[in-house]
N, C-alpha and C positions, 0 to 999 in steps of 0.2 A: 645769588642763588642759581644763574643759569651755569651751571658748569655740564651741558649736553654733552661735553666733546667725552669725559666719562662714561656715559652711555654708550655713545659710539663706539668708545673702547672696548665696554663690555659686550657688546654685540659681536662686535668681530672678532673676539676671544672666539665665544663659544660657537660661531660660524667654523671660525678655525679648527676646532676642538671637533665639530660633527665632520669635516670634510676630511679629516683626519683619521676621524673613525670607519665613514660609511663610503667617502666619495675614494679619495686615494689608499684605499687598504691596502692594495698589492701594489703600491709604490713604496718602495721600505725606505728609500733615503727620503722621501717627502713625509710620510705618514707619521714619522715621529716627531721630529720638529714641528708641524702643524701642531701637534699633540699638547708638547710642551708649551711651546709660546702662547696657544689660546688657553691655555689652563692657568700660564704667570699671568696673561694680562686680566684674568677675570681675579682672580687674589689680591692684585694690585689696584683695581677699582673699588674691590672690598675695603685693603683696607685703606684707602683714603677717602672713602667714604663714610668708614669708621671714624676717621680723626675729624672729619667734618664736624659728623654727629655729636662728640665727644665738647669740641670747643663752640658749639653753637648754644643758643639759648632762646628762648621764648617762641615767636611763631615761628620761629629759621632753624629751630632745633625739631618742631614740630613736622617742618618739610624733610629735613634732612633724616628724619628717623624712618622717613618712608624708603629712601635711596639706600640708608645703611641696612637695614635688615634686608633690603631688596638682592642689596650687592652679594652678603652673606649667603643669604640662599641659595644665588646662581651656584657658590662655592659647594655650599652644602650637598647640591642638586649636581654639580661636576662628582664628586666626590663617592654619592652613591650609586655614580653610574660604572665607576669601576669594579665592585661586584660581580656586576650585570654581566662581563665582558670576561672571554676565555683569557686575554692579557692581562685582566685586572686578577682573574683567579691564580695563575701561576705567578704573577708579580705577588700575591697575598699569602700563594703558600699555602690555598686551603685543598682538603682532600676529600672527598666525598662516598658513600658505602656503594652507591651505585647512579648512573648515569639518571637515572627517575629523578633522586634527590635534588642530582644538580640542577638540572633542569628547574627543579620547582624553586631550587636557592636563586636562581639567573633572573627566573621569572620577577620573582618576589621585585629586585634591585632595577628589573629591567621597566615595573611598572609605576616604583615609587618616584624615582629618581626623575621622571618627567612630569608629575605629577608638583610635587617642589616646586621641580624648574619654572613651569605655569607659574603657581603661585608665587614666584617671588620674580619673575621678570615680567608680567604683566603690571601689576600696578605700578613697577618702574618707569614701565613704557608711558603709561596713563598718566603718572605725573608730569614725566616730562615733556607731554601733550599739555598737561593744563599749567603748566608754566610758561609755556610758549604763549597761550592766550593769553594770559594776565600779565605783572613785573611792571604795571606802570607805577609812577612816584607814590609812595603812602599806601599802596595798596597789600603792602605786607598781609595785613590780614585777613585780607578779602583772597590773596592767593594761596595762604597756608589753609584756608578753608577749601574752596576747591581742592585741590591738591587732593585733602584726606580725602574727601568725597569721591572723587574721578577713582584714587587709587582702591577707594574701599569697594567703590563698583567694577573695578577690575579683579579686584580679589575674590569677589560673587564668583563673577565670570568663572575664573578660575577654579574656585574650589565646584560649582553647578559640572563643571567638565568631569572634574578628577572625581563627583560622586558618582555621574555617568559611568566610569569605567570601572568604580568600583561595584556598584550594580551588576552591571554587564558580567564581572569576574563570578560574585557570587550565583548570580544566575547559572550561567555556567558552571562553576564546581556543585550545584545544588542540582544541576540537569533540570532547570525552569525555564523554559522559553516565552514567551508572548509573539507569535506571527500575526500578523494584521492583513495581511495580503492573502490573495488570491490562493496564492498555494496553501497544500497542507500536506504533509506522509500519512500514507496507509497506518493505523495502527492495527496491532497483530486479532485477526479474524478468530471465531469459534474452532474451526476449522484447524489451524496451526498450533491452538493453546492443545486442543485434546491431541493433535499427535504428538507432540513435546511431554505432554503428563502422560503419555501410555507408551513412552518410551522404558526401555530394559534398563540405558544407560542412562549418565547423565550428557546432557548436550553442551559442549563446547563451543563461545563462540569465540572468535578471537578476529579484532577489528583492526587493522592494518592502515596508518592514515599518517600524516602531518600533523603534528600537536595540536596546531590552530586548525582547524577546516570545520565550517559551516556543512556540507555534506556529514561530515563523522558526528558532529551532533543530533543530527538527523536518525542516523542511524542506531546510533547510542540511545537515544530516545525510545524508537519502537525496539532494540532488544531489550532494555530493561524493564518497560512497559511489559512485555512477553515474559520477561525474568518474575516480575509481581504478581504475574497472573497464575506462572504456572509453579516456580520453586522448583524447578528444576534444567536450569539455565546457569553456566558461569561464562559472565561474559568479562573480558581481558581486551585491553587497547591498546597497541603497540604503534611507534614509529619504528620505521625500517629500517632507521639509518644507527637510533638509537637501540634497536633492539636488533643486532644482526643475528645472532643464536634463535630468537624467537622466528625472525625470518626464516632462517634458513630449515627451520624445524616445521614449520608450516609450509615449504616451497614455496614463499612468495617472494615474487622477484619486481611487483612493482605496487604502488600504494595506488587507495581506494577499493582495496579487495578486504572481503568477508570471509573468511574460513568457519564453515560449520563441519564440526567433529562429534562423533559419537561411536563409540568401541572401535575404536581404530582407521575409522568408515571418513573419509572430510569429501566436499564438499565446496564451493565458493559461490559468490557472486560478486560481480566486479559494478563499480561505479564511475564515473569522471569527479573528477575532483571539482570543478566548478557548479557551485549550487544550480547557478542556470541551467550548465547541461545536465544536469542527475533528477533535474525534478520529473521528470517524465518514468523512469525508474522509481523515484521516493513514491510518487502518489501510486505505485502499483507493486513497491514492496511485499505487501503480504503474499501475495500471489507468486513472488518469485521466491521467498522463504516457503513456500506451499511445496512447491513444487522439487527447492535442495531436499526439505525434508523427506519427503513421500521416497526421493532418489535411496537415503540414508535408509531411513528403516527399513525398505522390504525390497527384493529382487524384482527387476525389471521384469510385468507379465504379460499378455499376448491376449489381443482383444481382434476376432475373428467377423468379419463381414460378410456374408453371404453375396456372390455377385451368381449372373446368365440369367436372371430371374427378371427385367425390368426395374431393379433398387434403385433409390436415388442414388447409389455411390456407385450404380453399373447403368445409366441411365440407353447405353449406345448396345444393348446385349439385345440380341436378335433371336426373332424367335429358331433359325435353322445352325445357330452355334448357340450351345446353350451356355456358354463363358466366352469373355470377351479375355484380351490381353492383359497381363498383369498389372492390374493400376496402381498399384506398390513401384512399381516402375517410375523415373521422372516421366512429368508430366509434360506434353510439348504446347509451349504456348500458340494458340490460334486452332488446339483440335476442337475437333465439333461436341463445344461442351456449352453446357451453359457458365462454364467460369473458363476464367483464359488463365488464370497464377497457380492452379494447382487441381488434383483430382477432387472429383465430387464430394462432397460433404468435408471441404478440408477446414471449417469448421470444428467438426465434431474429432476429427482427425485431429487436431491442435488440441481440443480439449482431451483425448484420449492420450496425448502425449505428455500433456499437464500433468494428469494425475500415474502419470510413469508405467504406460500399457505402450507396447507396440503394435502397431494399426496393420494384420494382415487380412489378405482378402483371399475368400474360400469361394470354389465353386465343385462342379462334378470332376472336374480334371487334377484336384489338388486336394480331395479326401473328403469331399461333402458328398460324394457316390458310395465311400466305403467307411469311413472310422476318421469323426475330429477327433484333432491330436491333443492328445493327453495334456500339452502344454496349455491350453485353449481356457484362459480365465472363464472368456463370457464368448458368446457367440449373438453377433446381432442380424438380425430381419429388419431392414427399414424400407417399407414402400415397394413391396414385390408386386407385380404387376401380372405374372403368369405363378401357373401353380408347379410346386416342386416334384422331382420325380420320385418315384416310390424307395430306390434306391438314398436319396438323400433325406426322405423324412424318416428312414428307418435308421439312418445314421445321427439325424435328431434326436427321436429319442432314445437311441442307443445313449446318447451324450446325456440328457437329461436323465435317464436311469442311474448313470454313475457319479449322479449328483452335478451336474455342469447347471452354469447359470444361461439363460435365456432373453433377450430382448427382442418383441416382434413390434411392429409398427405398419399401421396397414392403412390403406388409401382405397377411399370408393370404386367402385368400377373394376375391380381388380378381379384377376381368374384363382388369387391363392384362397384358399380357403381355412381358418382356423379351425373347423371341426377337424380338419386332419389331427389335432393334437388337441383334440377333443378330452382323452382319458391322460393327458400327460399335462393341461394346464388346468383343465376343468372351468373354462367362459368359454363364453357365447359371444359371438362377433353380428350386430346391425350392423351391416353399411350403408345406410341412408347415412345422408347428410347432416348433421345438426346445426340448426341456424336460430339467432334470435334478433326478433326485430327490435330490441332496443338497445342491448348493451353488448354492439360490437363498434371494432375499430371501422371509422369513417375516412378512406386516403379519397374519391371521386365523387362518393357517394352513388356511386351504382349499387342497384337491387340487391345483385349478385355480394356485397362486401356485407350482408349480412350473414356470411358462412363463418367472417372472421370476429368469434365469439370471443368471448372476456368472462372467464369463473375463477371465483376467489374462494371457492367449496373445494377445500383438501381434507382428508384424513390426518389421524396424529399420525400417520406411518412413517417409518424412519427413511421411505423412499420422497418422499417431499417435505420433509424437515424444513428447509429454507422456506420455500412457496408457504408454506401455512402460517410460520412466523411473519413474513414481510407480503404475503401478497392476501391477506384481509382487506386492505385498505385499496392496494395496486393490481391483484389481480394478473394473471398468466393470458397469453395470447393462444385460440385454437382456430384452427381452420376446417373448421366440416368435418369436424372428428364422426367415427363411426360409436354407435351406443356399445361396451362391454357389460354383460351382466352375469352373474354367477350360476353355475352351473348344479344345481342341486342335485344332483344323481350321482356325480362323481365324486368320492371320499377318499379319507385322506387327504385332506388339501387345506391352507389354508388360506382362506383370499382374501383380499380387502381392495375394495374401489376405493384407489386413492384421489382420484378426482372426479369431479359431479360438477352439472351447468347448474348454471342459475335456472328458477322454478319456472323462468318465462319463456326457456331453449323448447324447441321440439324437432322434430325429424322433418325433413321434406322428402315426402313418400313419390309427390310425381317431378320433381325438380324445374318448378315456377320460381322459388324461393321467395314463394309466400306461403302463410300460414291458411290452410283449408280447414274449417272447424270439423266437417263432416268427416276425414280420413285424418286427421294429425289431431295429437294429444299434446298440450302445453304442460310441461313437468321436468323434474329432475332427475339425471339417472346418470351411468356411471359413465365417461368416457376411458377412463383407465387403470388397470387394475395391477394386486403385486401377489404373486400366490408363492408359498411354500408346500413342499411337500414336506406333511407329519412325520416323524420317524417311527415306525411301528414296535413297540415295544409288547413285550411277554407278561403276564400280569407278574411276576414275580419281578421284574425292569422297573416297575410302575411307582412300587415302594421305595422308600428308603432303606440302607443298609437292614437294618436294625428289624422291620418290616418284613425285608427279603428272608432272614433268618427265623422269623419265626413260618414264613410258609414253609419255607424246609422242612421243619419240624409238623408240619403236620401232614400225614401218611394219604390221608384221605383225600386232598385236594393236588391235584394237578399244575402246576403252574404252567401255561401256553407260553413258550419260547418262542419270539420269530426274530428272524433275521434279521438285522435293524438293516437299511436303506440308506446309502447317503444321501446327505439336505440336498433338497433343490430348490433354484430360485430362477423366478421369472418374473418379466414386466412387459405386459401389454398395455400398449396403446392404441387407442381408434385413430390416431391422426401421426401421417408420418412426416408433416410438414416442420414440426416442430423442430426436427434435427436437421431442416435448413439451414444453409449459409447464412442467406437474408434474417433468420429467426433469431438464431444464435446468437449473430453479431448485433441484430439492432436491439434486441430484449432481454434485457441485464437478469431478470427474472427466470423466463425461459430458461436461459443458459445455467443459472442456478438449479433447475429443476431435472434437467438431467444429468448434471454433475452428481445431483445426490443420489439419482438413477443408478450411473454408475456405478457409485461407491457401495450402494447396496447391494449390488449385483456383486461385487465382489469382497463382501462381508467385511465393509469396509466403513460402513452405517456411524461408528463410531465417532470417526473424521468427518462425516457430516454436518453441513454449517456454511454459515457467509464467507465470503474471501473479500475481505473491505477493499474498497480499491477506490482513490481519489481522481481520478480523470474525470475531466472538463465532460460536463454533460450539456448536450445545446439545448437551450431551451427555445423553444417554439412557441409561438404566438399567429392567432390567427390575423388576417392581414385589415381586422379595424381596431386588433389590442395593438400592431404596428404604429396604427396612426396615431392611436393614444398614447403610446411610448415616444413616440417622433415628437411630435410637439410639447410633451412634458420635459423631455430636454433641450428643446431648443426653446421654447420662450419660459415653462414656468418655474425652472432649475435657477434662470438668472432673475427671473421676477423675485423668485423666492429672498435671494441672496440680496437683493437691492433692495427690497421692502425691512428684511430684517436691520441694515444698515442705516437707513434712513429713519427706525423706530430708535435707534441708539442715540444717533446722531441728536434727532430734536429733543428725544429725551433729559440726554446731559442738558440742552440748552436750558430747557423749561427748568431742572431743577440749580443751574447757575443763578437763572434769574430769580429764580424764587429765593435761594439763599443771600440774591443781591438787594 
């Protein structure tokens, strides 16, 4: 029964047969003959294998049926690898409607055929392993026993592999993943679903990749995620090579690119092809799908900064030039700033450029002495330091009369004052300080870090949408915000304090930053507020059509027309820290809170919402949760692991011996 030198045979067939295929392809006078002769010698082991099988009988028929169908296999497994192969196609004569099809026909051949192969040349292998053990005199039947045994545990083997990839396959065509690991992709944010559903058109996407690629499932994943949510998404996957029309109709000229389309408008973003390098992109997708989209639907707009005043974004402006150089300008590393990589507030500049505004800076020399420019979305005040001149608040509310939106942000100690715009916002600016002695952030524990408060009191207003949904629990960072409170005398307006401290904040009137019971009150009150001006309407504006028509009709009554006013919108805040570098970047929250700032300011409320984003967040631990951490991995991880090992181990024993 030892006939190995068969096996041998057959091995080197189909050695022959792959180095044929895969190692010398561009050698034409080698490639074929390899071809042929490992394909004759594998046919040739078949079938004498076959005739073995045929003239054998009892246990020797029993071995040899394992060899013979084994032998078959490898055939059958040769066989249906030509399909698979552009050679095999044109040698076959077959024709296909479109290169999609063939693809899936290649696939199909290209994944059974090795699949076979497993299954019929491993248990060959495995037998001819446990034949080499055994073959002593009489033990015929002790070897045709093994035999089936070893070969049937190789055929496990075998088919446990080929269920593996047939898994893997449906997972894939079904778009089901399971990741276990650390990473994970953004899926698509509040934020992205509503600007995709309040789209005019439908949104085009069309994903550009390598058939196989781990990154393009990724992708494919959070588009059609976004496709379920919102119904109005058609997303198309194309190879570049196989799809050159598609290419060349999208202008893609290299793969791992996204083209987003809508009326005629595209769009991309690009990835690396290795999942390694793209995860850093995957876990902040939403964000950069945020930001094509915002590009697509609506014209790029112009968000205005006030500088010469002491701002935080003009920090170097002196009191005897009341504008400094244009910090729209590059920034030169090593100027006297408090950042070295970029101008003040580049922060908020990044976020302004997110949401697809251009970041100019206004002072008296460039039209904040005479008339902002009509292009002018929003105009922001953060942290002025000296008060403005008569010339430029008159150009203020020149701009808030004609409906322009408004951001002010003010800081204690300051010479601006907000009653100037007193009858144009209608609040009231305290600048005391507000501190609370229990629930602020702790970085040394000095006195003084009780300015930096923690309130989880938002309004439903559409200006803090995020903060009110996620910060219940987590709560916003403030620093010595000044008290905002409503202005009752002024009408026409409508206001809402979107944020309020907790009921234990109060003011530090003499600045000890301690609580005096005798001059300070412990209570809640507004730090920040969002006002509209009302549109004044004619009592006959007031009804409905149908309504208006009958005051018509009646002689006797008057209907008061007035002029209707365009909307205005504004957002004070007591605290202008919070549009820090340091704030922004380190307080996921925060940063959320003036995003939807923005977007309110520029009637944009709609698109309001989280923007998920997967990045590594550090977790911190104070330095005796370290020690507790330290040593639960270094002695009680392995404890654990040795104690559970050793309950197994005596267990089997105890129950050996009991059944002994």
């Amino acid at each position: 029964m030892k006939r190995s030198s068969l096996t041998w045979l057959q091995l080197s067939g189909l050695a022959a047969v792959f180095a044929g295929v895969r190692v010398f392809d561009a050698v034409v006078w080698l490639r074929l003959p390899l071809i042929v002769a490992g394909g004759l010698a594998v046919v040739l082991v078949a079938v004498l294998r076959f005739t073995a099988w045929r003239g054998a009988e009892g246990e020797r028929r029993a071995i040899a049926t394992v060899f013979a169908f084994g032998a078959i296999g490898c055939v059958i497994a040769l066989l249906g690898f030509m399909p698979g192969s552009d050679d095999g196609l044109e040698f076959l004569g077959l024709d296909f409607e479109g290169i999609r099809e063939q693809l899936r026909f290649k696939r199909f051949f290209q994944l059974a055929s090795p699949m076979v192969l497993a299954c019929s040349l491993l248990p060959v292998l495995a037998a001819e392993w446990a034949l080499a053990k055994g073959g002593s005199v009489g033990a015929l039947r002790v070897d045709a026993r093994r035999v089936r045994e070893t070969a049937a545990n190789a055929l496990s083997l075998a088919l446990g592999g080929a269920a593996l990839v047939l898994i893997g396959y449906v997972a894939s065509a079904l778009n089901r993943t399971a990741d276990f690991s650390y990473f994970k992709t953004s899926s698509p944010g509040e934020s992205v679903q509503e600007i995709v559903r309040n789209m005019d058109g439908t949104l085009e996407a069309a994903v550009f990749f390598p058939e196989v690629n781990a990154v393009k499932d990724e992708v494919l994943n959070y588009l059609r995620q976004l496709a379920r949510a919102t119904g109005n998404i058609v997303v198309e996957e194309y190879d570049r090579y196989a799809d050159p029309e598609a290419a060349a109709a999208y202008e893609v000229r290299g793969d791992g690119v996204v083209v987003l389309r809508v009326d005629g408008r595209s769009e991309r973003v690009a990835f690396q092809l290795l999942l390694s390098e793209a995860r850093g992109r995957l876990r902040t997708l939403d964000s950069h799908v945020q930001q094509v989209l915002l590009q697509l639907t609506r014209e790029r707009r112009f968000a205005y900064l006030t500088t010469g005043h002491g701002e935080l974004n003009d920090p170097l402006a002196s009191e005897d030039e009341p504008e400094q150089p244009d910090l729209t300008e590059p920034w030169r590393p090593g100027q006297d700033s408090r950042f070295d990589d970029g101008p003040p507030l580049r922060a908020l500049r990044e976020l302004l450029e997110f949401l697809n505004y251009e970041v100019r800076d206004i002072g008296v020399r460039r039209g904040l002495g005479d008339r902002i420019p009509d292009d002018a979305a929003m105009v922001m005040i953060i942290g002025p330091q000296r008060a403005f001149l008569e010339a430029e608040r008159n150009a203020i509310r020149e701009y808030l009369d004609r409906g322009g939106s408004l951001l002010v942000a003010l800081e204690p100690g300051s010479d601006f004052r907000l009653e100037e715009f007193r009858d144009q916002l209608g609040v009231d600016h305290d600048p005391a300080m507000t501190l609370n002695d229990d629930r602020h952030l702790v970085l040394t524990g000095a006195v003084s870090e009780r300015r930096n408060i923690v309130t989880n009191r938002f309004s439903a207003h559409a200006s803090v949408t995020s903060a009110s949904r996620r910060g219940v629990t987590q709560g916003i960072a403030l620093f010595g915000p000044g008290r905002i409170s409503v202005a009752e005398d002024v009408e026409g307006l409508r206001t809402s304090l979107i944020i309020s401290t907790d009921p234990a904040s109060y003011q530090d009137r003499n600045g000890n930053f301690r609580f005096d019971e005798e001059t300070e009150v412990k209570e809640s009150f507004g730090v920040a507020a969002a006002i509209e001006r009302m549109v004044p309407v004619g009592a006959g504006d007031a009804e409905d059509e149908a309504g208006a028509e009958d005051a018509a009709d009646t002689e006797d009554e008057t209907a008061v027309v007035t002029e209707p006013l365009p909307d205005m919108r504004a957002l004070v805040y007591g605290d202008a820290e919070i549009f820090s570098d340091e704030v922004l970047v380190a307080l996921q929250l925060n940063a959320f809170l003036v995003a939807d700032g923005i977007r309110w300011l520029g009637r944009e409320e709609l698109f309001s919402g989280e923007v998920v984003s997967e990045e590594d967040v550090p977790i911190l631990h104070t330095r005796s949760e370290n020690v507790v951490w330290f040593y639960a991995i270094i002695f009680a991880a392995p404890a654990l692991v040795l104690g559970l090992g050793l309950t197994a181990l005596y267990g089997r024993r105890s129950k050996g011996e009991a059944q002994g």
